[in-house]
C-alpha positions in Angstrom: 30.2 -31.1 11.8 29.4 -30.6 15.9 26.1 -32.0 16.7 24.2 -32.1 13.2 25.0 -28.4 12.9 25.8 -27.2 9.6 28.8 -24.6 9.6 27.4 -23.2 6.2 24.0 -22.9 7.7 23.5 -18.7 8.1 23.5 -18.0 12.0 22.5 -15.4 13.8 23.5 -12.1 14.5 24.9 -11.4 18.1 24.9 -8.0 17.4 21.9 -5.7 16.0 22.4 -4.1 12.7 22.0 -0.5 12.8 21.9 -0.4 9.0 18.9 -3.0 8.8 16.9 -1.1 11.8 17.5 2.0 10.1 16.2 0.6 6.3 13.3 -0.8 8.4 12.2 2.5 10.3 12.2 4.5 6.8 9.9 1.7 5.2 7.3 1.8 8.1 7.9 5.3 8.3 6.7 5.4 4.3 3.9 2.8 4.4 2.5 5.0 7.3 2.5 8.6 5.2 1.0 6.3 2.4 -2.1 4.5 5.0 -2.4 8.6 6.5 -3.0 10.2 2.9 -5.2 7.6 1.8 -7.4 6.9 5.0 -6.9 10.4 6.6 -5.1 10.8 10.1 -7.1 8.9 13.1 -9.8 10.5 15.0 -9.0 12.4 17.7 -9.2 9.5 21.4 -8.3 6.7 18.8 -11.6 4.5 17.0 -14.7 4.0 18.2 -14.9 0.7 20.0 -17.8 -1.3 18.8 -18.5 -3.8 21.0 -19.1 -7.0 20.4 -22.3 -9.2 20.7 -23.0 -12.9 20.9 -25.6 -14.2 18.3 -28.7 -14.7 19.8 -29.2 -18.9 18.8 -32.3 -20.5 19.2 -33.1 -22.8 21.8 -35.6 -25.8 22.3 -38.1 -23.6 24.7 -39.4 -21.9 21.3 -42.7 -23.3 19.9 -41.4 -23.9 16.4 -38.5 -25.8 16.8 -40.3 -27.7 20.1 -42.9 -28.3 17.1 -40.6 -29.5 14.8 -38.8 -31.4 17.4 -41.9 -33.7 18.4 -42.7 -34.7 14.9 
């Protein structure tokens, strides 16, 4: 045992596995016809961008909470 390594511990690959890559692309490639027949293709220039807002909080200058402070 060479510096707390296990030699039964899996290691990993060097090399890529063309079978693994190739079982991976044909799942994505399913789970994609799948999300496109149940959702529809993707609107033409990609989706709408909504963009995003910061919530308006309330601050000490408003008369009910500067009424509510001094009591």
């Amino acid at each position: 045992m060479e510096d707390g390594v296990s030699r039964y511990r899996p290691q990993p690959l060097k090399k890529r596995d063309p079978h693994h890559d190739a079982v991976m692309a044909r799942d994505l490639e399913t789970i994609n016809t799948g999300i496109r027949r149940e959702f529809g293709a993707l609107p033409l220039g990609g989706l709408p961008v909504v963009a995003k807002r910061k919530p308006v909080l309330p601050t000490l200058d408003t008369p009910a909470l500067a009424a509510a402070e001094s009591e």
